[in-house]
N, C-alpha and C positions, 0 to 999 in steps of 0.2 A: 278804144276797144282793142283786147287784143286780138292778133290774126294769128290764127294756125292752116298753116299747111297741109293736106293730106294727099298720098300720094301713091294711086291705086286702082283697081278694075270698077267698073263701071258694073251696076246690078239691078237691071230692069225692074225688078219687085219692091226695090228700096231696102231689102231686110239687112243687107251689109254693102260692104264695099262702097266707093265714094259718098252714095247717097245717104248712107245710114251713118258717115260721118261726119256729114254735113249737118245732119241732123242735130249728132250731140251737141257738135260745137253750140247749135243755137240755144239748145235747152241746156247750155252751159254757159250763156252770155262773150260767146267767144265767135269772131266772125270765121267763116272757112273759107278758105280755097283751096283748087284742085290742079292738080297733074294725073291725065288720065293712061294708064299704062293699057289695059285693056279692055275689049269691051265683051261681058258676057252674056251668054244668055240662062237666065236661071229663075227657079222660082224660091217660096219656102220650101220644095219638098225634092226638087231634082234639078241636075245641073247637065246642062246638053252642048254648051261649046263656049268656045273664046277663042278671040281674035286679039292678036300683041299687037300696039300700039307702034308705030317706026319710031326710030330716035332721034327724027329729026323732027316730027312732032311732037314727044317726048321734050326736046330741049325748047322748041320754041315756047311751047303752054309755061315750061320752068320760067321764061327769059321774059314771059309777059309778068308772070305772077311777081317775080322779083323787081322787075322794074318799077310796076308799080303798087306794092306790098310792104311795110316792114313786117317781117315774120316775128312773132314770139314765140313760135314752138312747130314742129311737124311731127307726123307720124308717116311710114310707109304700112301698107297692106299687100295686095296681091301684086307681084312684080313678073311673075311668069317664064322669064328666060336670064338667062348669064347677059345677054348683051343690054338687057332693059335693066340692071343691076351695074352693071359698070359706065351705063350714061349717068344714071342716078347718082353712083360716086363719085363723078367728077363733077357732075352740076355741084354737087355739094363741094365740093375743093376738099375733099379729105378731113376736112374740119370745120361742120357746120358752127356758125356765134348763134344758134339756137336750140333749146334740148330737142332730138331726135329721139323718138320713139321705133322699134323696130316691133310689127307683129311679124312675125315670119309664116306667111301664110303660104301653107304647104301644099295642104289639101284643103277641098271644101266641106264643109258640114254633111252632104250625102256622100263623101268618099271621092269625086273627080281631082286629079293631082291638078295642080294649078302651079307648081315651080315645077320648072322641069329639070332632072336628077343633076345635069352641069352646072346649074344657076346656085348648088348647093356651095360651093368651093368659095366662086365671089360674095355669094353673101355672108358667111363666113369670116373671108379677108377683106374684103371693102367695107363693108354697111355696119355691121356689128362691133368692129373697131372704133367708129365713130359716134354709138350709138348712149344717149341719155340712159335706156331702159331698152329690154328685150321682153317679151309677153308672151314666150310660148306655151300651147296647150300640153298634154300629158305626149300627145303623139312627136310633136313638133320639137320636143322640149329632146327627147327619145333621140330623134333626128340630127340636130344638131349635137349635141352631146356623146352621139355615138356607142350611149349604155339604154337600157331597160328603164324605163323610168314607171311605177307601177304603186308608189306607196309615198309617204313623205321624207323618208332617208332616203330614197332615192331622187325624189323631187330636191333637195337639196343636193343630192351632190350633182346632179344634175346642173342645176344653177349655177352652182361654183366650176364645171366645166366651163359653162356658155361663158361669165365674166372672165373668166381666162381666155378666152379671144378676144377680150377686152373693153366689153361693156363695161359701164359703169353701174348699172345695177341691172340684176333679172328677176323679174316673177314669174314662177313655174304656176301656171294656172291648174286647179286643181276639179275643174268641174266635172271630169270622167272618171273622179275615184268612185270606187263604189256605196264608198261612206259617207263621210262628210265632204260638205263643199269647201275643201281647204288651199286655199293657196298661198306658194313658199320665195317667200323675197328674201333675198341678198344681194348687196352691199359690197362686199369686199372684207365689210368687219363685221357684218351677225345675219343671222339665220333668223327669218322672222315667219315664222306661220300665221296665215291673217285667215281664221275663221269666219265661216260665215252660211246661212241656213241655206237650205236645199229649199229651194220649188218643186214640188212634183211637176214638172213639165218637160216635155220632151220635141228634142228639135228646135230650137229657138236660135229661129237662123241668125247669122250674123253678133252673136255675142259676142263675140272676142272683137270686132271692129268697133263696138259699140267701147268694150273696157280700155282697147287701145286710145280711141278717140279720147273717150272722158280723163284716161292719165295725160295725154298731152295737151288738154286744154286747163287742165288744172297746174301742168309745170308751164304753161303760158305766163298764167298768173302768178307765179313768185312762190307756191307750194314747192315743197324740197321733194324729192323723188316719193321716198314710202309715204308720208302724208298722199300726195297724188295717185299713190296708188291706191288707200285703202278707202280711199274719196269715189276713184272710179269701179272699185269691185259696191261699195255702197250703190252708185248712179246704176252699176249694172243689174244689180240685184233688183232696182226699182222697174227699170225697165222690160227684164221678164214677166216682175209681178204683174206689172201692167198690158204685157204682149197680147194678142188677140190675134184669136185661130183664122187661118187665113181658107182658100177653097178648096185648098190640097189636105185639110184637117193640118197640117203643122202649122208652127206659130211663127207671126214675125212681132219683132219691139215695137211698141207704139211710143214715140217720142213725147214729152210734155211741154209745151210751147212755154219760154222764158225762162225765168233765172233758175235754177235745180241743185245749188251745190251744199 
């Protein structure tokens, strides 16, 4: 079986962060393990605090996972500080032997920042240098890139900034345009827009941890990046269809137990 990594804040509700991608891996036939960077407190509908992880336990959870783990694949999610980012780049030696997925989790779904504004430099030069894939949302994509990002010729050129820090591929995720639900991957060599239908639903927490997980457990498996990717916006799409209104009236993903690819 393969094992993927994920490496990220802890989410009492389950709707994202570790737990929600512990999930996929399963409903992906992929086993998970964890490094937990922080622990927050959150629901579907409101996000009220976090606590960073030290990096000394930080490095030990890495040093258990790997000792006794082969990895095939990792994702990182909420990373929170510059210093919880440059332990991660070193755990990883600068060059992971497994694809690394980077979400760059900025902010959270009701708006609370969760990187904080110095963490943006090292994740930039550390993480994203090394990174398989980049997954930024419309906001995140904005951020890192430095321009407006608001339409799909800007979601492209968008993307080919981030790869110019030297990812090897980015999807600009496309779920806050106002029209279609379109997201724009590149490569290095082409501009791919990967369509794909709108759910009327609103709020559905933890999505993008959800498309992160499912692309890295599909480059686990021997899928080449875009294949993996248009594999996990499909797993994503299923799992909002599937999501169920939580007590806050907003929605969390309901996971489907076994094989889903």
């Amino acid at each position: 079986m393969n094992i993927v990594l994920t490496i990220g804040g802890s989410d009492p509700s389950s709707g994202a962060g570790i737990q929600s991608d512990i999930k996929t891996f399963q409903s992906l036939g992929t086993y998970g393990v964890s490094v937990i960077t922080a622990i927050t407190s959150q629901n579907a509908s409101s996000f009220m605090d976090f606590v960073p992880v030290g990096r000394k336990v930080i490095r030990s959870q890495f040093q258990s996972v790997i000792s006794g783990f082969s990895l095939s694949a990792a994702k990182t999610g909420m990373l929170g500080t510059a210093e919880i980012i440059e332990e991660i780049a070193e755990l990883l030696h600068g060059d992971p032997a497994f694809p690394l997925v980077i979400d760059p989790v900025i902010f959270s779904g009701t708006g609370a920042r969760l990187l904080d504004e110095k963490a943006l430099y090292p994740l930039k030069k550390l993480l994203v240098p090394i990174s398989s894939l980049v997954s930024p949302n419309l906001h995140e994509a904005a951020i890192l890139s430095g321009r407006e990002v608001s339409d799909r010729r800007q979601m492209a050129d968008a993307a080919k900034a981030i790869f110019d820090l030297g990812a090897k591929a980015v999807v600009v995720k496309g779920g806050h345009l106002e029209d279609d639900a379109v997201d724009i991957f590149f490569d290095g060599r082409m501009v791919v827009p990967l369509t794909g239908k709108r759910v009327p639903v609103k709020n559905v927490h933890g999505t993008g941890c959800v498309f992160s997980a499912a692309a890295a457990s599909f480059l686990a498996s021997g899928d080449d990046t875009l294949s993996s990717v248009k594999k996990a916006k499909k797993f994503a799409l299923r799992t909002i269809i599937g999501s169920f209104e939580s007590g806050t009236g907003a929605r969390l993903p309901a996971h489907p137990i076994g094989h889903q690819r």
